[in-house]
C-alpha positions as CSV (number, residue, x, y, z in Angstrom):
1,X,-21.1,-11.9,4.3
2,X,-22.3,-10.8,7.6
3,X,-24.3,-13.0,9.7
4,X,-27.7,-11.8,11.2
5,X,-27.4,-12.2,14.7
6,X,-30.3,-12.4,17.0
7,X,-32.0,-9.9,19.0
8,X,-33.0,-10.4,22.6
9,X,-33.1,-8.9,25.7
10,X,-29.7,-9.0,27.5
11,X,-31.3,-10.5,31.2
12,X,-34.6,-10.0,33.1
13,X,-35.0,-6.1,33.3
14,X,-32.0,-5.0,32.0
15,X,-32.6,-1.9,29.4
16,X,-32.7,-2.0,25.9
17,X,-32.0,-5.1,23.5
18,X,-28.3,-5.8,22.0
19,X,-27.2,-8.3,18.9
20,X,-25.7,-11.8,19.9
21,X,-23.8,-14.0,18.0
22,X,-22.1,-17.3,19.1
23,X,-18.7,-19.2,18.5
24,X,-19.2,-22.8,17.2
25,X,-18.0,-25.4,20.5
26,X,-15.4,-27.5,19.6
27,X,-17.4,-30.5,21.3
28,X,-20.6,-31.2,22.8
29,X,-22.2,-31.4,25.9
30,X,-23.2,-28.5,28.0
31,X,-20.7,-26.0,28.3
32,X,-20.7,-22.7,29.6
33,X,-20.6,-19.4,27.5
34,X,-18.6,-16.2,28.6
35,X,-19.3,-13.0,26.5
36,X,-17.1,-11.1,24.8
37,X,-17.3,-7.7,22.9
38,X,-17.4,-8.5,19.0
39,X,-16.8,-5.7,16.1
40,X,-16.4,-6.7,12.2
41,X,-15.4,-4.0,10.0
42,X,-14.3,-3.5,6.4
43,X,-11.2,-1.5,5.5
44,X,-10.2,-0.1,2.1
45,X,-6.3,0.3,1.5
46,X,-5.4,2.5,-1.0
47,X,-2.2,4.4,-1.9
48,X,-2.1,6.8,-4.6
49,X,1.8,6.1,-4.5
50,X,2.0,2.8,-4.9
51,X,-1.2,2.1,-6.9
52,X,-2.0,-0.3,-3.8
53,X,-5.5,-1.1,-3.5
54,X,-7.5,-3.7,-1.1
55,X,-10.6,-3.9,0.8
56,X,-10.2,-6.4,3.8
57,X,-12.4,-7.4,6.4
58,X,-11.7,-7.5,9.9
59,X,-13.4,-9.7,12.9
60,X,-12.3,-8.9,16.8
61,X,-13.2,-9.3,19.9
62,X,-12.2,-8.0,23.2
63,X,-12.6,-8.4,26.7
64,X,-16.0,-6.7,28.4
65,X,-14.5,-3.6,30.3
66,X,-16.7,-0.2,31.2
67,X,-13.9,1.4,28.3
68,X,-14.7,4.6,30.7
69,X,-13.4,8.1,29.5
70,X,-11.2,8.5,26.5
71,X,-8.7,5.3,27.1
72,X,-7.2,4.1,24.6
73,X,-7.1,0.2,23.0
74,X,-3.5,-1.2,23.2
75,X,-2.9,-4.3,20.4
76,X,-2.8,-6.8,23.0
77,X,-6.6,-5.7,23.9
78,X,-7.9,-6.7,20.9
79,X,-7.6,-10.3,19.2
80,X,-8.7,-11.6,15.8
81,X,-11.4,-14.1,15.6
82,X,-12.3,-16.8,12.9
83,X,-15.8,-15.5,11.1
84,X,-16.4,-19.0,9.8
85,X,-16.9,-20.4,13.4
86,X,-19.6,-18.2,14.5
87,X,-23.2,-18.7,14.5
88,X,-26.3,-16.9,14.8
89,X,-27.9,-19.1,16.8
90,X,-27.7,-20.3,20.5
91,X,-26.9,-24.1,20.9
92,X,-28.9,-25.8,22.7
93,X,-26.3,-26.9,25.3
94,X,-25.0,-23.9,25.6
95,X,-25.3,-21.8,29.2
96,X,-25.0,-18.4,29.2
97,X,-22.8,-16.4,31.9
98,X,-24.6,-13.0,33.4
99,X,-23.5,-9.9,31.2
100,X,-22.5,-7.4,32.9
101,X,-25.3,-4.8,34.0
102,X,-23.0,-1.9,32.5
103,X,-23.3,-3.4,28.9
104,X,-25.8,-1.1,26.9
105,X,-26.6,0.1,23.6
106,X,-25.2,3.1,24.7
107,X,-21.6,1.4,25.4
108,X,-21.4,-0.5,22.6
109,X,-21.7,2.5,20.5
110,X,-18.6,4.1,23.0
111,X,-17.1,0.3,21.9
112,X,-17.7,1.1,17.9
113,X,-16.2,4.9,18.4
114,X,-13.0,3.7,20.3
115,X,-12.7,0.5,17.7
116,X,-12.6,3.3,14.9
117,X,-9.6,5.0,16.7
118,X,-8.2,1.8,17.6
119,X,-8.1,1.1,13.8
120,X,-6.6,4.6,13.0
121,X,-3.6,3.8,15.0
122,X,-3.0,0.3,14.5
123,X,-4.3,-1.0,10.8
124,X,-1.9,-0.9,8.2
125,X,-0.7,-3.3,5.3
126,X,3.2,-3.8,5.0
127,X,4.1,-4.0,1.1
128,X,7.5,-4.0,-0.1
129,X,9.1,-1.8,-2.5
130,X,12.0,-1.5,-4.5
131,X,14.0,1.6,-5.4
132,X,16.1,1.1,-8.1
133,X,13.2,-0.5,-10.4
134,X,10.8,2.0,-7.7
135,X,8.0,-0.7,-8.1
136,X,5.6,-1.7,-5.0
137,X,4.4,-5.7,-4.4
138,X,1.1,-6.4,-5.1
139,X,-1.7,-7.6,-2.6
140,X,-1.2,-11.1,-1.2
141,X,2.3,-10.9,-3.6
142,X,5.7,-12.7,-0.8
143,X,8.8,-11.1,-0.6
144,X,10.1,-14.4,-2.2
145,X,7.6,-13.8,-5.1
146,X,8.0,-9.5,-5.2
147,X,12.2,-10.4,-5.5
148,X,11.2,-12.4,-8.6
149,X,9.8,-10.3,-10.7
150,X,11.9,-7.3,-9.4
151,X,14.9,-10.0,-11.4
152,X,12.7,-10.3,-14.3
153,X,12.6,-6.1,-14.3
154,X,16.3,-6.5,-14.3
155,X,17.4,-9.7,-16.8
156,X,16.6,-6.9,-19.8
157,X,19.7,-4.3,-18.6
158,X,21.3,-7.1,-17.2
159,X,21.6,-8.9,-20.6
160,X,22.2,-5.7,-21.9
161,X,25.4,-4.8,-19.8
162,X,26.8,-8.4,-20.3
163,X,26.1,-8.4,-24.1
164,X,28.4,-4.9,-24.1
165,X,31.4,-6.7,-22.0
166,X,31.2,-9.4,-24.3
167,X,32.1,-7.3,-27.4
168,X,35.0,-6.2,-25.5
169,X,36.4,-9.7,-24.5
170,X,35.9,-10.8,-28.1
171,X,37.8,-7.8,-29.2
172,X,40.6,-9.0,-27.2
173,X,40.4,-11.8,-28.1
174,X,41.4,-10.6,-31.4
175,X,44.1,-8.7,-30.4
176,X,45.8,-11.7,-28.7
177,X,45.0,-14.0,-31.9
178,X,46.6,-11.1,-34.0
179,X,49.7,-10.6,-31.9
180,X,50.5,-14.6,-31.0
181,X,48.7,-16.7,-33.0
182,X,48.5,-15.0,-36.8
183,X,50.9,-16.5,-39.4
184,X,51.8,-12.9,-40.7
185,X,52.9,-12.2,-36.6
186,X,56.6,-10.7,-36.9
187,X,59.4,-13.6,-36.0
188,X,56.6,-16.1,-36.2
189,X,56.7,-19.2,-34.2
190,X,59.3,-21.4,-34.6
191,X,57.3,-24.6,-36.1
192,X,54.0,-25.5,-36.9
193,X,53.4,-27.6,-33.8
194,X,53.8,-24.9,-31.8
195,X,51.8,-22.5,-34.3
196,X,48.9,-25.4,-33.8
197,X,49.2,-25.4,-29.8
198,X,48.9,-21.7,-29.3
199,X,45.7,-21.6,-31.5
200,X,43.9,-24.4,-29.3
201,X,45.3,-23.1,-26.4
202,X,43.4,-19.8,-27.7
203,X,40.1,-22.1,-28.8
204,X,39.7,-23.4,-25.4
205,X,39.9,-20.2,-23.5
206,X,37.5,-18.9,-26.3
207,X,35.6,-21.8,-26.1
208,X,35.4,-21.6,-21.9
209,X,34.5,-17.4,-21.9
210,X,31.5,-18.0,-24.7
211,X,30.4,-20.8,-22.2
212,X,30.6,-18.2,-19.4
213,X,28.3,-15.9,-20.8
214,X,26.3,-18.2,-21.9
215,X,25.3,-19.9,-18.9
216,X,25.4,-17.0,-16.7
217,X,22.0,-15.6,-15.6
218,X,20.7,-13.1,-13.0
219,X,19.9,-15.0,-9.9
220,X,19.7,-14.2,-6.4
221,X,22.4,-17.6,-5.3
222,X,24.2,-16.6,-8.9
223,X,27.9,-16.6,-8.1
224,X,31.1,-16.9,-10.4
225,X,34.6,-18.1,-9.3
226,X,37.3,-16.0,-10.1
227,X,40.3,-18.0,-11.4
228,X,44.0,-17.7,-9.9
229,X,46.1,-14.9,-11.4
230,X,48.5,-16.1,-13.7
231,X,51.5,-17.5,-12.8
232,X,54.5,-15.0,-14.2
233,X,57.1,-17.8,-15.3
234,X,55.0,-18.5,-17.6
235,X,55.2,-17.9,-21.7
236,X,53.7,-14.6,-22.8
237,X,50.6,-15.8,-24.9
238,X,49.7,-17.7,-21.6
239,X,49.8,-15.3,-19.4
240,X,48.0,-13.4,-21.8
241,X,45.1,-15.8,-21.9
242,X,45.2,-16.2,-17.9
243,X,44.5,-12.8,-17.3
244,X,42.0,-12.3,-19.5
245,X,40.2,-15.3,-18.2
246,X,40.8,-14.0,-14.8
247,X,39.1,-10.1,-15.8
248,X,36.2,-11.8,-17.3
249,X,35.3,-13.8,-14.5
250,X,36.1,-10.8,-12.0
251,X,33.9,-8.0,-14.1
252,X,31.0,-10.5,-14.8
253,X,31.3,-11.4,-10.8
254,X,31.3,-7.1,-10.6
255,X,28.2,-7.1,-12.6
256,X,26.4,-9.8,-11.1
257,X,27.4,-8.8,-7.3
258,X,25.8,-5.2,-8.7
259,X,22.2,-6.3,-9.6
260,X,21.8,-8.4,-7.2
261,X,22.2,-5.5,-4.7
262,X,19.7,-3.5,-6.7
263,X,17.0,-6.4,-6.7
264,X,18.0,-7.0,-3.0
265,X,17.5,-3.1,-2.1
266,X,13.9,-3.8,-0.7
267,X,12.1,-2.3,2.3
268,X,9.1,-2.3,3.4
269,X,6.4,-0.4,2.8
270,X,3.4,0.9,5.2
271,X,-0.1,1.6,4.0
272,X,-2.2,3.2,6.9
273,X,-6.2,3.8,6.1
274,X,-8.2,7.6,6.7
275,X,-11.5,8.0,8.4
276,X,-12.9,7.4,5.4
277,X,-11.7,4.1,4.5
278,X,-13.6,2.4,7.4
279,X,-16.7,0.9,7.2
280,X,-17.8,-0.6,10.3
281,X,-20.5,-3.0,10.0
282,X,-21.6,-4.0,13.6
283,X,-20.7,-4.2,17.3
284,X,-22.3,-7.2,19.4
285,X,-21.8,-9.4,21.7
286,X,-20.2,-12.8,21.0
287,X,-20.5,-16.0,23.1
288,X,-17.6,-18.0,23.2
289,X,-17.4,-21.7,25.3
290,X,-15.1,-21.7,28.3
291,X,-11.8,-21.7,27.1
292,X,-11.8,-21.9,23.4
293,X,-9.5,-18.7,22.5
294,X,-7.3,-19.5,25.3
295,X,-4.3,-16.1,24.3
């Protein structure tokens, strides 16, 4: 809400009246007051694109300067100022500088033109957006908080893709129980001990691949250690098993390494407002104590 600031004659004989506000002293006692311009203005971002939409307001102040002929404001001119700490009315201890005998109506509506220009070129509102899921963070949303829910877009196909390499492994699977382990194999094994040690060797590489999908989720630190290859000396079921073990690891590393990327595949975004989307409310002059918005 704006403040209504007071209306008085800038010094003895100087034309026309202008608006003053004043910025709260951080202690008391007499202290001496510098003027500074002061412009508040509301902007409306919107973006067809993006469905962005935000109306923010603005508070600034600058230095007092004749701002003669068409010169442009640079970003360093202009600095933001806390609308909570202004006032609309002069403390008591507060002494007023001289104003400049240039300062006029007239100039502060030169000030309100060149602040409109200066807000042409320089406002914007940086969003981020993804391209793969081609979604756009929302107003106030963090990166940290936009790279969530750009995961949660992706956990469905995610899920999906490693629900599809599953039924592969377990097929497999299969074909390595029906080649090694079955009782019908051709030549069989050559005792029942050794029948019973090739099927838990086969349970426990089951048994560590269904734990592998099952505790593997999409997340940004997500990471999965391939195993060793297999070591050749070694009896054919084993190998078998080994390499297996090793593939699954490596494609669900693949898939993981993949979405990440696409979550990850975020820039940023720049929202600049039109003419039309500023609404300047005022131009004054703001009194400020000696020293309290040291740059």
């Amino acid at each position: 809400m704006s403040l209504n600031s007071q209306v008085f004659p800038v010094e003895p004989g100087h034309p026309g009246k202008i608006k003053h506000l004043f910025f709260c002293a951080a202690s008391f006692g007499p202290q001496e007051y510098t003027p500074r311009f002061y412009v508040e203005a509301k902007i409306d971002f919107a973006d067809v694109r993006s469905g962005y939409h935000m109306t923010c307001g603005i508070n600034n102040i600058l230095d007092i300067l004749p701002f003669e002929g068409d010169s442009l404001w640079t970003r360093d001119m202009v600095r933001s100022v806390d609308p909570a700490a202004i006032q609309t009315s002069k403390p008591e201890t507060a002494k007023l500088s001289s104003l400049p005998e240039f300062v006029t109506e007239d100039l502060l509506s030169r000030v309100e033109t060149q602040y409109l220009s200066f807000l042409l070129r320089h406002a914007e509102v940086r969003i981020f957006r993804n391209f793969a899921l081609n979604v756009y963070s929302n107003p106030g949303e963090t990166r940290d908080d936009f790279l969530d829910r750009c995961l949660d877009g992706f956990n469905e196909p995610f899920r999906s893709n490693l629900e599809a390499f599953r039924e592969v492994v377990n097929r497999r699977l299969e074909c390595i129980e029906k080649k090694y382990v079955s009782e019908d194999r051709p030549g069989g094994f050559e005792s029942d001990r050794a029948m019973a040690q090739a099927r838990d060797r086969l349970h426990d590489v089951a048994e560590r691949i269904a734990e592998l999908f099952l505790w593997t989720e999409l997340t940004l630190d997500a990471c999965v250690e391939v195993p060793p290859y297999p070591d050749p000396a070694r009896s054919d079921l084993e190998q078998c098993l080994e390499t297996l073990e090793v593939d699954v690891h490596q494609e669900i590393r693949r898939l993981l390494n993949s979405y990440q990327e696409k979550v990850l595949n975020v820039d940023e975004y720049i929202i600049h407002p039109n003419l039309r989307d500023l609404h300047l409310v005022r131009a004054c002059i703001l009194w400020i104590p000696e020293g309290a918005l040291e740059r």
